[in-house]
Backbone bond lengths (Angstrom), bond angles and torsions (degrees), N, CA, C in turn:
res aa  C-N    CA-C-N  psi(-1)  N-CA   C-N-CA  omega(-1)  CA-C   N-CA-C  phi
1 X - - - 1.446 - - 1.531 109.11 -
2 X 1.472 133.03 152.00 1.081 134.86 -139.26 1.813 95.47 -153.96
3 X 1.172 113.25 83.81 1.425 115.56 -170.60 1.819 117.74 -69.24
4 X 1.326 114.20 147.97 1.540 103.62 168.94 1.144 129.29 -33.78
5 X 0.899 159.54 -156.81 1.861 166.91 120.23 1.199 95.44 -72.92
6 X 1.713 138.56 -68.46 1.321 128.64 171.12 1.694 124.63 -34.87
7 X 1.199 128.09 -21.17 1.105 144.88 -168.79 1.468 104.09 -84.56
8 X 1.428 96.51 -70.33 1.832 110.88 171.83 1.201 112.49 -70.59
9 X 1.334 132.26 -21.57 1.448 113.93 162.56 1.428 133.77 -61.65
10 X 1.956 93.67 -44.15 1.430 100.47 173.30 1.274 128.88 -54.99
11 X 1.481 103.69 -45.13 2.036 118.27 165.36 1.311 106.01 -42.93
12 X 1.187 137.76 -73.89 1.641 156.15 -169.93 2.114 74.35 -44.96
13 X 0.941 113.11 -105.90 1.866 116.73 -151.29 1.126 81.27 -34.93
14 X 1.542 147.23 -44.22 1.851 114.21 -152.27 1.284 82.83 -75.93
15 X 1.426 160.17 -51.75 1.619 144.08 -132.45 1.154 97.35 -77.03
16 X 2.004 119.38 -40.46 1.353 105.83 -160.18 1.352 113.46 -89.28
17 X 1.649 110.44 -16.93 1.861 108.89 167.26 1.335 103.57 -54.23
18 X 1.634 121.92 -56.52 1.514 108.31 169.03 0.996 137.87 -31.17
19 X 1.531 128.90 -57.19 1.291 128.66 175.11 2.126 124.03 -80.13
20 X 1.755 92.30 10.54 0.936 108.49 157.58 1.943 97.29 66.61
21 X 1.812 112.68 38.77 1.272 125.95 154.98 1.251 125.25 -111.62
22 X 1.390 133.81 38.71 1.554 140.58 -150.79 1.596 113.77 -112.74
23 X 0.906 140.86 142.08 1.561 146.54 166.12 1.327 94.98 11.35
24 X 1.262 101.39 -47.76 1.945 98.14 -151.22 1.693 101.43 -75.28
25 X 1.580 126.33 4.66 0.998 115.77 -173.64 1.458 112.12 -131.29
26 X 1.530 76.88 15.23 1.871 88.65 177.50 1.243 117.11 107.88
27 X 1.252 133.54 -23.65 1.259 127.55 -175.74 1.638 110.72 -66.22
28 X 0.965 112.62 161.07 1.559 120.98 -163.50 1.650 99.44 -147.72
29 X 1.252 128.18 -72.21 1.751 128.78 -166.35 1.326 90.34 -90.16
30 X 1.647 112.57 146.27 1.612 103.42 136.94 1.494 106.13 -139.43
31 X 1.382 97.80 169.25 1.630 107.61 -177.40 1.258 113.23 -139.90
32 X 1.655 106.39 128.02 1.616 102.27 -178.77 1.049 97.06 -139.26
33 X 1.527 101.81 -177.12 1.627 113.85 172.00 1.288 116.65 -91.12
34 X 1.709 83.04 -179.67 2.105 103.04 -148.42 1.216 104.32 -51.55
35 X 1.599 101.05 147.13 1.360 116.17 153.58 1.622 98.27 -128.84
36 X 1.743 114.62 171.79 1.655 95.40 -141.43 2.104 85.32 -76.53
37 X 1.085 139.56 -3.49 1.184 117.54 168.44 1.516 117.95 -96.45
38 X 1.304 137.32 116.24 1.890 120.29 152.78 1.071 99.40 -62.85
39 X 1.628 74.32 172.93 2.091 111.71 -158.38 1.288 89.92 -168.52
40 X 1.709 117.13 151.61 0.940 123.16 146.32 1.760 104.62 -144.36
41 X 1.630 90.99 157.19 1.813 80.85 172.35 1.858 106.25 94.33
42 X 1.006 104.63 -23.65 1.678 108.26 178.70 1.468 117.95 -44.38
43 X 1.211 110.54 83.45 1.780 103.42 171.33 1.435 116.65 -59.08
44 X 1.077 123.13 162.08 1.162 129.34 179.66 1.698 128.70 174.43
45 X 1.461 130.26 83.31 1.729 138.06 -139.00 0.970 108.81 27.06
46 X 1.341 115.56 92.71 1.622 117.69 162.21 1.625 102.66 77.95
47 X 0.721 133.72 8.24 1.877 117.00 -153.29 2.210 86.48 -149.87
48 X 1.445 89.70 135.15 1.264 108.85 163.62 1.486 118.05 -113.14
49 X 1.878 122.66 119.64 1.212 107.01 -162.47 1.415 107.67 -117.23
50 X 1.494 122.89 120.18 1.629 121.98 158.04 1.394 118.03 -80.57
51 X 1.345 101.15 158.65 2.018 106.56 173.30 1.446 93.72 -165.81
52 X 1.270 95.02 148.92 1.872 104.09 -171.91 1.242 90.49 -105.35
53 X 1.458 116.34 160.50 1.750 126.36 -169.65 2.124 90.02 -100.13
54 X 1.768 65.36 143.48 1.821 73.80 -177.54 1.978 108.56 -48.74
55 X 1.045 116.59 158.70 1.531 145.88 135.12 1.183 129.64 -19.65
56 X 1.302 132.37 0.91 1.185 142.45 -146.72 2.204 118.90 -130.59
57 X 1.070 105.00 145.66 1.636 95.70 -160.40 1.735 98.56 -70.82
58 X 1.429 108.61 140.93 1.350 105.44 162.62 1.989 82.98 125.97
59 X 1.263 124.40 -47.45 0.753 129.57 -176.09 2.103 125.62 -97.10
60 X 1.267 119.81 146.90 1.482 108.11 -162.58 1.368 100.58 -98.70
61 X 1.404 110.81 124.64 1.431 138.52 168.22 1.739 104.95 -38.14
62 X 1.334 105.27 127.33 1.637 92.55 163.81 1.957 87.08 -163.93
63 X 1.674 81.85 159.41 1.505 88.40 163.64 1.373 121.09 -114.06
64 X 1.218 162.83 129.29 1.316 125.70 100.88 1.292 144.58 76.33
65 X 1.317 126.50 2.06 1.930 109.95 -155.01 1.418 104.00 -77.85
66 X 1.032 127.47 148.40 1.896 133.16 179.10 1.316 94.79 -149.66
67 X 1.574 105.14 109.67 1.635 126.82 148.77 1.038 130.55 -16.15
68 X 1.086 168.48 107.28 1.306 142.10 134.28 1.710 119.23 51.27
69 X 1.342 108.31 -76.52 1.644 128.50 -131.53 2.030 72.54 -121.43
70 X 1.377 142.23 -9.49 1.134 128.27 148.18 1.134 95.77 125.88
71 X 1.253 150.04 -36.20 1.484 148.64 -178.48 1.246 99.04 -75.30
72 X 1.972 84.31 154.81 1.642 103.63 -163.95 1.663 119.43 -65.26
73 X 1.009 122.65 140.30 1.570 105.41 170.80 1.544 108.60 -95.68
């Protein structure tokens, strides 16, 4: 099964309001691992979300690069 980005985004902000890492504390980008679609650029309350596409054949390899200062290179 292959969830929205809206779906997994919303999950991702509730964990990090939990652990008390959410918009409200400044965070702005986040980046995690695969879910079976990448994305980058996904807004979503306050929060812009990347994820690299799994490793796996059928699907295109990519990484990731993040600057310094947080924008994409």
């Amino acid at each position: 099964m292959v969830y929205p980005k809206r779906r997994v985004a919303r999950r991702i902000l509730a964990y990090l309001r939990r652990i008390g890492h959410g918009p409200e504390q400044g965070v702005r980008q986040v980046y995690f691992g695969h879910i079976h679609r990448g994305f980058s650029g996904y807004r979503y309350r306050g929060l812009t979300f990347h994820n690299s596409p799994p490793a796996v054949r059928g699907h295109r390899f990519r990484l990731l690069e993040v600057a310094q200062d947080g924008a994409l290179s």
